[in-house]
C-alpha positions in Angstrom: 252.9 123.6 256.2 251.1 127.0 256.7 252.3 129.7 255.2 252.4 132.6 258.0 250.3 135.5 258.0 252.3 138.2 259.3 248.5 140.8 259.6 247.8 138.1 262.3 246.0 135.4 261.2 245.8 132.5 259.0 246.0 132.7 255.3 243.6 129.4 255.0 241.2 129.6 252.4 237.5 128.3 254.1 236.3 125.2 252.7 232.7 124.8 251.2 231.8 122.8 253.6 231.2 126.1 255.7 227.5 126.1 256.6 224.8 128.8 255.3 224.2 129.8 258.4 228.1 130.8 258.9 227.8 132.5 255.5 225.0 134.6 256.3 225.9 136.1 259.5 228.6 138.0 257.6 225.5 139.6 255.8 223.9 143.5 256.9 220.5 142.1 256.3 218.7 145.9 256.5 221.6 146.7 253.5 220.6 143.3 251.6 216.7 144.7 252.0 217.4 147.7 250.9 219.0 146.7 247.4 216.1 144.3 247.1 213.4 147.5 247.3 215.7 150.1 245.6 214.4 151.8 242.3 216.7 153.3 239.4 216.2 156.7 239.2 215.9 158.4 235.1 219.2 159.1 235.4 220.3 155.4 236.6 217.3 154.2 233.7 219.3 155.9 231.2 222.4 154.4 231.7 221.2 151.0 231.3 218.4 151.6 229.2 219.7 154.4 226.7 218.0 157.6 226.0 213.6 157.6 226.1 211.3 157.5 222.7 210.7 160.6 221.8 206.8 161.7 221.7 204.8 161.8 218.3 203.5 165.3 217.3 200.2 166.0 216.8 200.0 167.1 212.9 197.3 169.7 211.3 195.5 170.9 208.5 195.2 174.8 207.9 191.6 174.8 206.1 191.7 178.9 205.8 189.4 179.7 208.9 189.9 176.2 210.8 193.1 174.3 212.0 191.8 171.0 212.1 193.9 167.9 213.8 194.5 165.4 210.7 193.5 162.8 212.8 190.4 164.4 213.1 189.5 165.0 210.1 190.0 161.3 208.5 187.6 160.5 211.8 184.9 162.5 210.0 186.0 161.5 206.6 185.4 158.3 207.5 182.3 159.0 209.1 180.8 160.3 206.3 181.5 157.6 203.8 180.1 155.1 206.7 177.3 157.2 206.8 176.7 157.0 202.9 177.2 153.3 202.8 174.3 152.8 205.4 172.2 155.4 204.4 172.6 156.9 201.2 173.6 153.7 199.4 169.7 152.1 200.2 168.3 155.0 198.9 169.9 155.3 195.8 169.6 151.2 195.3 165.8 151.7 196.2 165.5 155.2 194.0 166.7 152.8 191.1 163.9 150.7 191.6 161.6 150.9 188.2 158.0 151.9 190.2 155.1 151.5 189.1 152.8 154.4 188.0 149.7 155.2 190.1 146.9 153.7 188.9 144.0 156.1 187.6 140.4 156.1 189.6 138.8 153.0 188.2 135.7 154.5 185.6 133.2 156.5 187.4 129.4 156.9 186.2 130.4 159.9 184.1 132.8 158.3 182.3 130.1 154.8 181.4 127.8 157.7 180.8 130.4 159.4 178.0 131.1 155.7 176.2 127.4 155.4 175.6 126.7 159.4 174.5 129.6 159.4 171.7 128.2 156.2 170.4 125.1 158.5 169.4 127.3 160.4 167.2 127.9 156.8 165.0 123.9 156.5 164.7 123.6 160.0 163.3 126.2 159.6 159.9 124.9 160.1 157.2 126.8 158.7 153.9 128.8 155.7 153.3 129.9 154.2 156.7 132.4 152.9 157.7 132.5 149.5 158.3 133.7 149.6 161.8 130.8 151.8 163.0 129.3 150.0 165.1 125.5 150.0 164.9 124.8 147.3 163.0 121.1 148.0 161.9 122.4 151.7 160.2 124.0 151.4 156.7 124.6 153.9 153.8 122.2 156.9 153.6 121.9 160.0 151.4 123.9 159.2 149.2 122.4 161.6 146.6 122.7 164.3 148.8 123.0 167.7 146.8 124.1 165.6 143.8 122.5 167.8 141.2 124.5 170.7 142.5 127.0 172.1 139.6 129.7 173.1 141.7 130.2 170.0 144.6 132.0 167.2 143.2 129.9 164.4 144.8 127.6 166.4 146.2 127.3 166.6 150.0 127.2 163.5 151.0 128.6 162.8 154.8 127.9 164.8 157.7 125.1 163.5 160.5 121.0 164.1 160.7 120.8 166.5 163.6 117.7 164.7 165.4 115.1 162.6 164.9 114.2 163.4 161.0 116.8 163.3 158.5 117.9 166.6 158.0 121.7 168.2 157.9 121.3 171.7 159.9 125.0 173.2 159.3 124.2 175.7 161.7 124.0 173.2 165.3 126.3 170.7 163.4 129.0 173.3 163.0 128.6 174.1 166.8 128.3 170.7 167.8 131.6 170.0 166.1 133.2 172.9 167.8 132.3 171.5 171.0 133.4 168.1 170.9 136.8 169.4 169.7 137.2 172.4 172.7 136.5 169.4 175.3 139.2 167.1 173.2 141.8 170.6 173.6 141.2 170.8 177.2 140.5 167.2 178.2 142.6 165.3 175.4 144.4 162.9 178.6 141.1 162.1 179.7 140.2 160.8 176.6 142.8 158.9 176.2 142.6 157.4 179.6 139.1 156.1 178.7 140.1 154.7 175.5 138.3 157.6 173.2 140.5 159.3 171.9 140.2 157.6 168.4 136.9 157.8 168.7 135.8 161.2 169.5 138.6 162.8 166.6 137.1 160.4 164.2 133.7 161.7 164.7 134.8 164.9 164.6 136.9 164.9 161.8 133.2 163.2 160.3 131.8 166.4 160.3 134.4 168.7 159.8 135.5 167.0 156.3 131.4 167.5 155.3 131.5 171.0 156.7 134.5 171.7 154.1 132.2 170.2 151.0 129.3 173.0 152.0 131.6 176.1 150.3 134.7 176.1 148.3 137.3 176.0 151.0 140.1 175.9 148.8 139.4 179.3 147.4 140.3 182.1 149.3 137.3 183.9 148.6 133.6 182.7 148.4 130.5 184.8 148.0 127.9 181.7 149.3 128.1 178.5 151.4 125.3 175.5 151.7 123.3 175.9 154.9 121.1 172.9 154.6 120.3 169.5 153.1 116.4 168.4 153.5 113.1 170.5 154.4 110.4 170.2 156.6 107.2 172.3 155.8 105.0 173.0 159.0 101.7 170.9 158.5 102.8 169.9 155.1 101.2 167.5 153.3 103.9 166.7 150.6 106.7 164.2 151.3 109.6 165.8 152.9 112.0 164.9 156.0 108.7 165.4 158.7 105.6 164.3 156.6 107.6 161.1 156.1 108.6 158.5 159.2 111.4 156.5 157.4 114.3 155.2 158.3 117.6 157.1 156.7 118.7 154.4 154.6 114.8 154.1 152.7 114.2 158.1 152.1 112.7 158.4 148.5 111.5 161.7 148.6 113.0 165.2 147.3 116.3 166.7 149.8 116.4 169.9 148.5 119.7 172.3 149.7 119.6 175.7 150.9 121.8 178.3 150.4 122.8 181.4 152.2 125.0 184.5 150.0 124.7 186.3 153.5 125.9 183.9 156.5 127.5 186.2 159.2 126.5 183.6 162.1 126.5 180.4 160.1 129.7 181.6 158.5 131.0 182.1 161.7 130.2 179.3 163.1 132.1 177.0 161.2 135.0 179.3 160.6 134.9 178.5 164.8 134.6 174.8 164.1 137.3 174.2 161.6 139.1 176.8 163.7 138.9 174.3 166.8 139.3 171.2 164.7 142.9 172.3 163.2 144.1 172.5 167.3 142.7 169.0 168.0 144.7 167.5 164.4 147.8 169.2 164.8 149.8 165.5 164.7 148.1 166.0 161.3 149.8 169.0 159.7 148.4 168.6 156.0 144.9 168.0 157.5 145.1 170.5 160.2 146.4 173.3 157.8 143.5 172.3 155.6 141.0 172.9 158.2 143.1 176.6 158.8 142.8 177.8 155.1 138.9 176.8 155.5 138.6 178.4 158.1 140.1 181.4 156.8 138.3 182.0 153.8 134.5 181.5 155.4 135.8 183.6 158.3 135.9 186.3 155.7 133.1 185.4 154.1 130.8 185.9 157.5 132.4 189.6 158.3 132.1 190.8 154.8 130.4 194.0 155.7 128.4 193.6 152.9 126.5 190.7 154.0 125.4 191.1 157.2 122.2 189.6 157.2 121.6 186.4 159.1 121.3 183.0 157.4 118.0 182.0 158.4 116.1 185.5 158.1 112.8 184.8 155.7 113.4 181.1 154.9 111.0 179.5 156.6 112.4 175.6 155.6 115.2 177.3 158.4 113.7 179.9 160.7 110.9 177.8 162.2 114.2 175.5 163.4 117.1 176.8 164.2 116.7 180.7 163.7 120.0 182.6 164.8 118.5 185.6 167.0 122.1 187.6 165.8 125.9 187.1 164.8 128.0 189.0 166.4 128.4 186.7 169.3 129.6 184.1 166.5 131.8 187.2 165.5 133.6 187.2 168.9 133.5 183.1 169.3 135.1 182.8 165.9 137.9 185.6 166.1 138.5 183.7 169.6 139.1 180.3 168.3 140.9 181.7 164.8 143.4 183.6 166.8 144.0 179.7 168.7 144.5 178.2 166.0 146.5 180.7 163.5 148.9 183.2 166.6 147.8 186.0 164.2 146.8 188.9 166.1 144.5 190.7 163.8 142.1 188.5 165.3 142.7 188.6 169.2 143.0 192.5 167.9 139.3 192.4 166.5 137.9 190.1 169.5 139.5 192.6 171.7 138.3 195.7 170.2 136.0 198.1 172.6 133.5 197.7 170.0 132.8 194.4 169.3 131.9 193.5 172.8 129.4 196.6 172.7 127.7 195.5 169.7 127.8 191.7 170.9 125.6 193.4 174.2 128.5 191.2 175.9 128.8 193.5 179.2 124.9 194.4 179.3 124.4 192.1 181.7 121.4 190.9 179.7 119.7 187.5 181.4 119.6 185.3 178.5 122.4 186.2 177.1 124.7 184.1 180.2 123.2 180.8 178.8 125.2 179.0 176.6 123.6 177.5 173.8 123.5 176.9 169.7 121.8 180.2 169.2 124.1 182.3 172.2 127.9 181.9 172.4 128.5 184.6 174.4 129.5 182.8 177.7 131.6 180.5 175.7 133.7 183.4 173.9 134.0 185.2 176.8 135.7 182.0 178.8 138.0 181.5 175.8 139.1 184.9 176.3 139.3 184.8 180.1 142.0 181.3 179.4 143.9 183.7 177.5 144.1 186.3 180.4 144.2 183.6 183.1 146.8 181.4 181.7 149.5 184.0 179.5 148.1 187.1 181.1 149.2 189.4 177.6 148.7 192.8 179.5 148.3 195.7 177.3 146.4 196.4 174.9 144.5 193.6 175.5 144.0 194.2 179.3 140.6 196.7 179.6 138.6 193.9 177.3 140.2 190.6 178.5 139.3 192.2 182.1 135.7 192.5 181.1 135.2 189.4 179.6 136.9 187.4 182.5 134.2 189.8 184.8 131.6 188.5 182.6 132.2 185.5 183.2 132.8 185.6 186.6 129.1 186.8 187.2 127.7 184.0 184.7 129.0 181.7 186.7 126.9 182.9 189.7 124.1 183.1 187.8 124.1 179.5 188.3 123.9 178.8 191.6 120.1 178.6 192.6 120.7 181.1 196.1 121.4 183.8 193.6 117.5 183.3 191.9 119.0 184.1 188.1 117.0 181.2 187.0 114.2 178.8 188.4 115.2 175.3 188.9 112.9 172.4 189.0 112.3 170.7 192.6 113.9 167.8 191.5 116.9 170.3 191.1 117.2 170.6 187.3 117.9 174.7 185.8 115.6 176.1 183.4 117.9 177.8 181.5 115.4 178.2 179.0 112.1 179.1 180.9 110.7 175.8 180.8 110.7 175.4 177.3 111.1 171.8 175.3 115.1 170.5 175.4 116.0 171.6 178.9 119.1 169.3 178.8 120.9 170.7 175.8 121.2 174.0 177.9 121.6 171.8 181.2 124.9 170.3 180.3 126.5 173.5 177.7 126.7 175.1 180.6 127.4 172.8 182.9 130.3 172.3 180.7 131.2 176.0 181.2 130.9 175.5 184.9 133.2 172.6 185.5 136.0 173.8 183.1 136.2 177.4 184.3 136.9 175.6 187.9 139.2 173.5 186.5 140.6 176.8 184.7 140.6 178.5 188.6 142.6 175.1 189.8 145.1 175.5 187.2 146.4 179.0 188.1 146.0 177.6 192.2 143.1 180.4 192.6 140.7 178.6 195.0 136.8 180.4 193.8 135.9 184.2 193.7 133.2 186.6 194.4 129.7 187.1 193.9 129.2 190.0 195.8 129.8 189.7 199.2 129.8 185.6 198.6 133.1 183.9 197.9 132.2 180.4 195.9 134.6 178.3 195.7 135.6 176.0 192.6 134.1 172.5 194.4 130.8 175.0 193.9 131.2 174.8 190.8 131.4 171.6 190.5 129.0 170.8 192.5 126.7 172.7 190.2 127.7 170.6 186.9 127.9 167.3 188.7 124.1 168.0 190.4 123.1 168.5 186.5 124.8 165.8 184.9 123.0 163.1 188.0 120.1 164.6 187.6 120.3 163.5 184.0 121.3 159.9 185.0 118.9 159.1 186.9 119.0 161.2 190.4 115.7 162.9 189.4 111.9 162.6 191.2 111.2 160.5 187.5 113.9 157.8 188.8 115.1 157.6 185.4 118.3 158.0 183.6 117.8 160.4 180.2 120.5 159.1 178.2 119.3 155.9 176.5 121.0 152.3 177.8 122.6 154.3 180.6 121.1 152.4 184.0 118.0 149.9 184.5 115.1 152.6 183.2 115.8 155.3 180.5 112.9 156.2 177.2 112.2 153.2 175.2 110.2 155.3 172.6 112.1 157.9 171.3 111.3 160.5 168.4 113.6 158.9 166.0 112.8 157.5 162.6 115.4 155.1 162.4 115.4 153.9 165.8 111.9 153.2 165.7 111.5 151.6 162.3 112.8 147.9 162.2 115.5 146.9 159.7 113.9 143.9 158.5 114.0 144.1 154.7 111.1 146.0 154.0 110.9 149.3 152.6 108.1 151.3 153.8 106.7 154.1 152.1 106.9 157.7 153.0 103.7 157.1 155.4 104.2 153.3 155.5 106.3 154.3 158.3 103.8 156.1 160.3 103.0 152.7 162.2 106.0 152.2 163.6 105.5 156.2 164.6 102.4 155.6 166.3 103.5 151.5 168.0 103.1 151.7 171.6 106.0 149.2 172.1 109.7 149.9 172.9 111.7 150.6 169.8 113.5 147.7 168.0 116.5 149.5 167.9 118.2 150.8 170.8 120.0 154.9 170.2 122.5 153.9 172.6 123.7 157.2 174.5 120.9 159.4 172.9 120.4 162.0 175.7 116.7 163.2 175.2 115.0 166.8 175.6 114.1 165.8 178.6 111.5 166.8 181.6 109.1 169.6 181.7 109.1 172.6 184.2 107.4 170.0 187.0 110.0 167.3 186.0 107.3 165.3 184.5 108.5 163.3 181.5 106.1 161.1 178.7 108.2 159.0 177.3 105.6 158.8 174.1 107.1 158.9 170.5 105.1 161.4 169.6 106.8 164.1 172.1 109.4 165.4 170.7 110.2 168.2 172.8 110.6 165.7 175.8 111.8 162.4 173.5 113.5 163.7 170.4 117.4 163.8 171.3 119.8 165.9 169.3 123.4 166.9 168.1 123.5 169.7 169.5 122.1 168.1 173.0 124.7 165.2 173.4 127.4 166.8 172.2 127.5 169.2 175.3 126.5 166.2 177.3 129.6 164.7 176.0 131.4 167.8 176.9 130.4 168.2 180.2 130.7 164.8 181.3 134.7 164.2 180.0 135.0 167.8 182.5 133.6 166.4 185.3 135.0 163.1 185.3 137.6 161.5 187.5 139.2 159.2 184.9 142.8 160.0 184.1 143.2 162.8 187.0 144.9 159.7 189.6 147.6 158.8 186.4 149.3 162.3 186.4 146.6 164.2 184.3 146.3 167.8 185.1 143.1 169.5 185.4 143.0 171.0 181.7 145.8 171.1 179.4 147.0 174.4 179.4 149.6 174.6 176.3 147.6 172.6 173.5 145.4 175.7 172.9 148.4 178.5 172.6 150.2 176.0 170.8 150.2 178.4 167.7 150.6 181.6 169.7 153.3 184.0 169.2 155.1 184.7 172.5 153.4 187.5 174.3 156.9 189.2 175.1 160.3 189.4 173.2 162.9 187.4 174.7 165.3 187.8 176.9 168.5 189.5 175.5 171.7 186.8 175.7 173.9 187.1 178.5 177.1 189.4 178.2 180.5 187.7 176.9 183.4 186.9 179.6 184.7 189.9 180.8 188.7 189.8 179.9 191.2 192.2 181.6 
């Protein structure tokens, strides 16, 4: 039954057996396309979706002058620390890194040269040796020496023979002494950097104890001093230290002493010594004060006013030798070296006084008076004074004479240099500072010394040369100058010969020396027994290793003959300033962090040359 549909109509419900194609004709097909492409609008979005995320802000920093994004800022935080892990992290790792020091210029000819010269110093002690000396064919010697004399206990015994006799000259053994201790101040690294150190404060310190047995140095007053042990009488014919030929240990002849109650040079001289000694032993403060007080009290014993007359004047067992020509060039030289050593400024007061460089002829500008030697220690006061005025620079009221000292020396140093014509030179390139006399070298390498630590002086203080008149020389001049001595000397000479003997393949075999030239071979020979081996033609049986010799004359000719002794006698006085001038010039040490000189050692006793600076104020509170 059908149910009736009363809209017109049947109310039957279609079957699904209806076809698709029945169903989809009922269908707007652009309205079913359009739903398919349709997009939700925000509005629409939202009602489905809910309401959007909200945005993240951006947050800064306020860094005073600079907002700065927070973002930001970690970025360059980060940066750096990355940056520090790559870079700053392999330096530190690498700075932490134990280096090694650099290694000091292996040992030029200088320094072979200066092993060989100190060992000279070991052949010329006299006394009881020591039994690590050395030289095996020298033993004890003079051991009676000024044993009869009532107020030395033991006499003077020590000390070294000053050349080829046996005689103790105090007045070159003093200097000689103050020389080897002024290149151990300056040049102490380089010593030690060759392995000398010991060595040259033990020979010092050799002569400087004998030099405190020749007056009573622990009084503070004295009214004599001992100037000599042994004599030599011109053309004698008695035994003494010249008429015999013996070896040291065999003398058997008289040794009388001289004495001197007037010693203003002598007196001076080792006032300077001991002076320089107590700066090289002060690690030793008994021993260096020791050497101070001696100093002291034969410093006032050479300017008593009262004694001015010079220690060799009418004694001809001296004056024929080593006659001082005057003392107050040791008066300026020992004021120098006593105001080193002490701080006390009565001396830098006296050695700056107007007067004492008039007297001393210092500014004269007097020829022979700019060499440095034994007799003349002008040039070497007035560069101990220039190291005070180059390196502390005390100003007033020391100014007007440091000035003219440093001048002084200044123009000796020009005087050096053969365009200037000061002095003649051989061809061979040798200077004659002393006219073309016997011992050129001694005065070759004093001042040669001079030369090569005033430039080091001039590097210290970065001042590259200076004038001499319109020419500026620079300090490699100067060095030039030493160094073209000091090869001359070793062998760079028209002789082909090396002066310092066992230095290089040919040197003098047949030296003025007793004990070199006399064999140690049990026998004892008489006072002219001896002359034989003075008068052999052969080599000597016992090398003087380092002995540097007089050397050549005025034509660079050279005998080596036993009998010359102005060519082939060597000296103290000679290799001591060899000694000096080759630790200057040498390269050993400089590459290890050794400066040119030491500058301190010497003022280690000086006062400070203005007060110091007043402390700072308190806090200030409101």
């Amino acid at each position: 039954m059908h149910s009736q549909n009363h809209w017109g109509g049947s109310f039957e419900i279609a079957d699904g057996a209806e076809d698709d194609h029945s169903r989809n004709m009922d269908i707007d097909r652009g309205a079913l396309q359009h739903q398919q492409h349709h997009q939700l609008d925000e509005t629409q979005q939202s009602w489905l979706l809910g309401p959007p995320e909200a945005k993240k802000k951006d947050k800064y920093l306020d860094l005073g002058c600079v907002v700065v994004k927070r973002k930001l800022l970690w970025w360059i935080l980060w940066a750096v620390l990355g940056a520090f892990v790559l870079i700053g992290v392999p330096i530190i790792i690498a700075k932490s890194i134990p280096k090694k020091k650099p290694h000091a210029p292996p040992p030029d000819k200088y320094t072979e040269a200066l092993h060989k010269a100190l060992l000279f110093f070991n052949a010329q002690k006299s006394g009881k040796l020591p039994k690590n000396n050395g030289i095996p064919w020298r033993g004890n010697s003079g051991m009676n020496d000024g044993s009869t004399l009532p107020d030395v206990k033991g006499g003077l015994v020590g000390g070294y023979y000053d050349a080829g006799d046996n005689i103790k000259f105090h007045f070159p053994l003093a200097f000689s002494m103050t020389m080897l201790s002024w290149s151990v101040v300056e040049y102490s690294e380089k010593y030690k950097a060759m392995g000398e150190y010991d060595h040259v404060r033990e020979l010092i310190k050799w002569g400087t104890d004998y030099l405190l047995l020749t007056f009573n140095s622990s009084a503070p007053t004295i009214n004599k001093l001992y100037s000599q042990v042994g004599t030599a009488k011109i053309n004698g014919s008695t035994p003494d230290d010249h008429y015999c030929w013996n070896r040291p240990e065999d003398m058997a002849y008289p040794r009388p002493v001289q004495q001197a109650s007037s010693a203003p040079d002598l007196g001076g001289e080792m006032a300077a010594a001991l002076a320089a000694a107590s700066i090289v032993f002060r690690d030793n403060p008994a021993y260096s004060k020791k050497l101070v007080r001696g100093a002291a009290t034969v410093y006032k014993f050479a300017r008593d006013s009262g004694k001015r007359t010079p220690y060799s004047r009418a004694n001809p067992n001296i004056e024929y030798y080593y006659n001082s020509t005057g003392y107050w060039d040791e008066y300026l030289w020992s004021a120098s070296w006593m105001y080193y050593a002490t701080g006390n400024n009565s001396y830098i007061s006296f050695a700056t006084d107007p007067r004492l460089p008039k007297n001393a002829k210092a500014f004269f500008g007097i020829l022979d008076f700019s060499v440095f030697s034994w007799d003349n220690k002008l040039p070497g006061a007035t560069l101990l004074l220039s190291r005070l005025r180059m390196f502390l620079n005390p100003g007033y009221p020391y100014e007007e004479s440091l000035m003219g000292y440093h001048n002084v020396t200044s123009m000796n140093m020009c005087m050096y240099f053969p365009k200037f014509n000061s002095f003649n030179f051989t061809k061979g390139g040798l200077a004659q500072f002393n006219h073309g006399k016997g011992q050129a070298l001694q005065y070759a390498v004093a001042n040669s010394f001079l030369a090569a630590l005033y430039a080091d002086y001039m590097e210290s203080v970065n001042v590259p040369g200076w004038y001499c008149g319109p020419n500026f020389m620079t300090v490699d001049d100067l060095r030039s100058f030493a160094k073209s001595q000091l090869n001359y000397i070793l062998g760079d000479n028209p002789m082909k010969m090396s002066y310092v003997v066992g230095y290089g393949k040919k040197y003098p075999k047949r030296l003025h020396h007793r004990g070199a030239s006399t064999p140690k071979n049990g026998i004892k020979y008489s006072c002219t027994g001896g002359n034989k081996w003075r008068d052999a033609k052969g080599s000597d049986p016992h090398v003087l290793t380092g002995a540097m010799v007089g050397g050549p004359d005025k034509n660079d000719k050279f005998k080596d003959a036993r009998i010359s002794y102005a060519q082939n006698e060597p000296t103290l006085v000679g290799n001591a300033g060899l000694v000096a001038a080759l630790v200057a010039i040498t390269q050993s040490g400089r590459g290890s962090g050794v400066g040119a000189v030491d500058k301190n050692t010497m003022f280690s006793a000086v006062p400070p040359m203005f007060p110091n600076a007043p402390p700072p104020p308190g806090t200030w509170k409101p």
